[in-house]
C-alpha positions as CSV (number, residue, x, y, z in Angstrom):
1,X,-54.1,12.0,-85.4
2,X,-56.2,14.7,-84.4
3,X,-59.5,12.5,-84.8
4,X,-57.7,9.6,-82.6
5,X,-56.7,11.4,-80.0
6,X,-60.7,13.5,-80.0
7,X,-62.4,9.8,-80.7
8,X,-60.3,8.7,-77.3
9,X,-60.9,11.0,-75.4
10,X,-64.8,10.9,-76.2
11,X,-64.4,7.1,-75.1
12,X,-62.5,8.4,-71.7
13,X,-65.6,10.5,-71.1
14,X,-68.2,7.5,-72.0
15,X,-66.2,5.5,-69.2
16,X,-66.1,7.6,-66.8
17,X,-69.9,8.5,-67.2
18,X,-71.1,4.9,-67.4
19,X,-69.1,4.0,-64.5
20,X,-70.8,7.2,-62.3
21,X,-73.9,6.0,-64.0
22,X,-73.1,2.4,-62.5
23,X,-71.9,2.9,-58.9
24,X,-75.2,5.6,-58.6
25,X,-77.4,2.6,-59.9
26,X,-76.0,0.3,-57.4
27,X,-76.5,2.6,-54.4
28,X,-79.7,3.4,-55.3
29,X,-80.3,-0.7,-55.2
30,X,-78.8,-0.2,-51.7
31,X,-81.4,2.2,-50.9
32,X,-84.5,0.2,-52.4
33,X,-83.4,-2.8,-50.7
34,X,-82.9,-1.4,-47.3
35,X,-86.2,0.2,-47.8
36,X,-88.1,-2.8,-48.6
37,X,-86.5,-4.8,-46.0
38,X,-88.3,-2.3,-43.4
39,X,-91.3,-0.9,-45.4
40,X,-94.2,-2.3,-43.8
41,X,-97.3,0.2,-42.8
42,X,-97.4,-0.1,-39.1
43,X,-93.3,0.6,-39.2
44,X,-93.7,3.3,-41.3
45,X,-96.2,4.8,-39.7
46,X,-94.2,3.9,-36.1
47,X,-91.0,5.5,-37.4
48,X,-92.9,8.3,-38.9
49,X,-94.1,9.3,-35.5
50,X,-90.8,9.1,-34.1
51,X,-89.4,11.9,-36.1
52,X,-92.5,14.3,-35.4
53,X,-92.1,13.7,-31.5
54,X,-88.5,14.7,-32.2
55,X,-88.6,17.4,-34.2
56,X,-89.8,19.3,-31.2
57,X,-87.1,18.1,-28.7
58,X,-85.1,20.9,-29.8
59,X,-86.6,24.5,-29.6
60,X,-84.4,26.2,-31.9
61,X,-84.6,23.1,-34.6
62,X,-88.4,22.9,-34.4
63,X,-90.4,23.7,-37.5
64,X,-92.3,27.1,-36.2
65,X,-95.9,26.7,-34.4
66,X,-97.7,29.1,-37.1
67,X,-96.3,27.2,-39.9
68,X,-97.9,23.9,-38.1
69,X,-101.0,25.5,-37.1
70,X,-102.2,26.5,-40.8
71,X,-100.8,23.5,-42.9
72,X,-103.2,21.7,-44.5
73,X,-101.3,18.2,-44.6
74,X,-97.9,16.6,-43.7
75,X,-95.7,14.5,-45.3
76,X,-93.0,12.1,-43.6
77,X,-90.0,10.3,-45.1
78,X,-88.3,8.7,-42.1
79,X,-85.6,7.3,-43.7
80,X,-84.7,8.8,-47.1
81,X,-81.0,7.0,-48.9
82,X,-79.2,8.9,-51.2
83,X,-76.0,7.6,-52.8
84,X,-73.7,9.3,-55.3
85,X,-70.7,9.0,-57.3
86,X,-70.6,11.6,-60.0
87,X,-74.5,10.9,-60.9
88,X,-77.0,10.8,-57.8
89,X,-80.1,9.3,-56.9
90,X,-82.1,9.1,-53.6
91,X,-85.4,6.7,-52.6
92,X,-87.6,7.0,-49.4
93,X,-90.9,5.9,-48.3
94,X,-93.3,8.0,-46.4
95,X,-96.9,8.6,-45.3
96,X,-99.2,11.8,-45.7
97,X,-101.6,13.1,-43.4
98,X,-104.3,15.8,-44.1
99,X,-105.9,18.5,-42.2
100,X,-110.1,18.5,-42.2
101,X,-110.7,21.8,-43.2
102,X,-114.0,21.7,-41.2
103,X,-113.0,20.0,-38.0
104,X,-109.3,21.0,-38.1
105,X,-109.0,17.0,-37.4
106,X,-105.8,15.0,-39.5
107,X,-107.0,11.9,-41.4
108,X,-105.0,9.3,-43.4
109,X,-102.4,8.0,-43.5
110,X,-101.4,7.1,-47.0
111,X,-98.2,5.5,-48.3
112,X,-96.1,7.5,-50.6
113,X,-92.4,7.0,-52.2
114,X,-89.7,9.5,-53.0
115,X,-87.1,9.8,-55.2
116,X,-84.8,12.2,-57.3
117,X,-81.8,11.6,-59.7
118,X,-78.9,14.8,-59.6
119,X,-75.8,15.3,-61.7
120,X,-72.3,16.9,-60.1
121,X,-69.7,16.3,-57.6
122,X,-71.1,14.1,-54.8
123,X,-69.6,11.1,-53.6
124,X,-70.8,9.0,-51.1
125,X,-74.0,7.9,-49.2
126,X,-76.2,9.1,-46.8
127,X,-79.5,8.9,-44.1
128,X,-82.0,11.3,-44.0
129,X,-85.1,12.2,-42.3
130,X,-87.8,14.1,-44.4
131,X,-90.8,16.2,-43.7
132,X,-92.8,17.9,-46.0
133,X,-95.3,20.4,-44.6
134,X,-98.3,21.7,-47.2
135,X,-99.7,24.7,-46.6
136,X,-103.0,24.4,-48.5
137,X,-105.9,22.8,-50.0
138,X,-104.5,23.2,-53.4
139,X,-100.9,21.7,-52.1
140,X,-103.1,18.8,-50.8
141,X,-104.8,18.1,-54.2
142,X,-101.5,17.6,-56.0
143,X,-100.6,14.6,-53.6
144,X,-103.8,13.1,-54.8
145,X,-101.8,12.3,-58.5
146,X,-99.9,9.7,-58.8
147,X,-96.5,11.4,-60.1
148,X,-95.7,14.9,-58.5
149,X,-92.4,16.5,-59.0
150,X,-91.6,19.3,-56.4
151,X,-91.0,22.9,-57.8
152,X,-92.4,21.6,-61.4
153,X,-96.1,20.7,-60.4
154,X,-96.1,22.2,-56.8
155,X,-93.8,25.0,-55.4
156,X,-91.6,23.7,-52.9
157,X,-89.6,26.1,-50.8
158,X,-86.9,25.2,-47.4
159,X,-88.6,25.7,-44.5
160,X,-87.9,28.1,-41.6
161,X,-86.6,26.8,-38.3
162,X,-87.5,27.6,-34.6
163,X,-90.3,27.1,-32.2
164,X,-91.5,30.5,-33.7
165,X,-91.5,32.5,-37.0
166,X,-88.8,35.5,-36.1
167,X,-89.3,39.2,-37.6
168,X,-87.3,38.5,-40.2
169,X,-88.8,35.5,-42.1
170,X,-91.0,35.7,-45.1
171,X,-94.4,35.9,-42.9
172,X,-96.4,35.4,-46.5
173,X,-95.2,31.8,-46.5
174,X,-96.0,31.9,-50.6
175,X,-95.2,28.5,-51.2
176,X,-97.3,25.7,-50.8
177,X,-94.5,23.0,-49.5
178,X,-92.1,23.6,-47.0
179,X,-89.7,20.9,-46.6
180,X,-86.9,20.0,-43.9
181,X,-84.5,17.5,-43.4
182,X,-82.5,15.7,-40.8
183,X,-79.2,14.5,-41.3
184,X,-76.5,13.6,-38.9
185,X,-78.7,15.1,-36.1
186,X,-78.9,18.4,-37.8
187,X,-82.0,19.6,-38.3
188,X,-83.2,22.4,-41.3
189,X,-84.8,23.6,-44.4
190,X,-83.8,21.5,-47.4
191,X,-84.3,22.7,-51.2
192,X,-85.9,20.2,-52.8
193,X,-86.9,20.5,-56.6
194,X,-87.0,18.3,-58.6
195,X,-87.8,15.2,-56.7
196,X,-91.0,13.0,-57.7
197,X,-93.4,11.8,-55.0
198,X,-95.6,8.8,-55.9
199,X,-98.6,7.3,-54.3
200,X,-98.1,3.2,-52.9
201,X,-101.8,2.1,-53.3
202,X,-100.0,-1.4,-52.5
203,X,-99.2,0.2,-49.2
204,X,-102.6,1.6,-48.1
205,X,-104.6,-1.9,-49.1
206,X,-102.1,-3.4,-46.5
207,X,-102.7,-1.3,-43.6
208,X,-106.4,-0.5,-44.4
209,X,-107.7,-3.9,-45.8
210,X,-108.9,-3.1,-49.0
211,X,-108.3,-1.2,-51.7
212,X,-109.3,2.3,-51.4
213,X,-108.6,5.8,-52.9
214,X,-106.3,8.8,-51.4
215,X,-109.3,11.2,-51.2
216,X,-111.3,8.1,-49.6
217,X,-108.7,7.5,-47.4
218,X,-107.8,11.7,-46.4
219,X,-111.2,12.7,-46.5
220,X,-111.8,10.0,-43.6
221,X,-114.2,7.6,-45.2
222,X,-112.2,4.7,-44.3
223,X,-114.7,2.0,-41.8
224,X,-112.3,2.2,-39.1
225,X,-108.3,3.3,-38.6
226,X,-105.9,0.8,-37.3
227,X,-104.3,1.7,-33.9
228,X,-101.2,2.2,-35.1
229,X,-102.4,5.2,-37.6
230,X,-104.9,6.5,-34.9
231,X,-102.0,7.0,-32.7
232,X,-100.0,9.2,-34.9
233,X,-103.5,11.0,-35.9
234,X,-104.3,11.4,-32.2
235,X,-100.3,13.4,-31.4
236,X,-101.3,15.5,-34.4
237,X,-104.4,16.5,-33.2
238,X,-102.6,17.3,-29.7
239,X,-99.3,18.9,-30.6
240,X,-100.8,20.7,-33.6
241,X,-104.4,22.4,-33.1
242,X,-105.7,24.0,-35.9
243,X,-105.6,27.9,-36.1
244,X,-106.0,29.0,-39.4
């Protein structure tokens, strides 16, 4: 009797895991499929701009001028789905830029996706907005892999908020990715470990014409940058001057 009612109530917990597992699968084929259906580079990179000129709309939700002044690269989700229903996954794609560390000049883009799998209560689904600020060369080099996961390979902290850092914030800035989020127009620092970033090389041969790598690509050894990408490179260069 005992072993009946144990074996059932294993089968209960099988059911109720596999249908989590089921739901979270489907939303997650939401999210790829609303992805896809908008992923092009020149969007990308259009939307991607978007959400930097916006960032700094609002002084006390702006990611702070010293933090922007010394990163090293940037990293832009603009549309990041998450869906849940027990188990939880999320799928965005991006770009990254990077900082010359000679010229202070950003180069790039390339195409990168992102995506993370959670376990819990969290029901639902949800739009977000991602940035991912790196701080260094080292920070940079780990992008250049094809499969980074955030707090295992790189540390990843949440970022601090206003137009400037205050007194009171760690003024060290030890980790080398600081990462915010936007979600229902609230802007902030977002934990983020444990979430894989991979490169799209199918991406970059689209916008650039051929296929090339990421340090060809950051390093600016590309022939020549399409409009679209030398638009976004020429508001970084504007809003965020180098001062190391």
């Amino acid at each position: 009797m005992i072993d009946n009612h144990y074996a059932c109530s294993r089968a209960r917990r099988f059911s109720w895991t596999q249908a989590a597992c089921t739901v979270a699968a489907a939303m997650l084929l939401i999210c790829t499929t609303c992805m896809q259906a908008s992923a092009d580079p020149p969007e990308l990179i259009k939307h991607s701009l978007e959400v930097l000129k916006d960032i700094g709309n609002i002084p006390e939700q702006e990611i702070p001028a010293e933090l922007m002044g010394k990163c090293m690269g940037i990293a832009v989700f603009p549309s990041v789905y998450k869906g849940g229903f027990w188990v939880g996954a999320s799928y965005g794609k991006g770009l990254m830029v990077v900082r010359d560390p000679v010229t202070g000049k950003w180069n790039g883009p390339v195409f990168l996706s992102i995506g993370s799998s959670s376990f819990g209560l969290q029901i639902g689904f949800q739009k977000s907005e991602l940035i991912l600020v790196i701080m260094n060369l080292r920070g940079v080099r780990s992008f250049f892999t094809n499969n980074v996961t955030l707090g295992g390979d790189i540390s990843v902290a949440a970022g601090p908020v206003g137009r400037h850092l205050s007194a009171s914030t760690d003024i060290t800035l030890n980790a080398a990715v600081y990462s915010y989020s936007k979600t229902k127009g609230l802007f902030g620092g977002l934990a983020l470990k444990g979430a894989f970033i991979r490169h799209d090389y199918a991406e970059d041969e689209l916008l650039y014409g051929r296929p090339l790598t990421p340090h060809e690509i950051l390093s600016g050894r590309t022939r020549s940058v399409p409009d679209i990408a030398r638009r976004l490179l020429n508001f970084l260069d504007r809003k965020y001057p180098y001062h190391p």
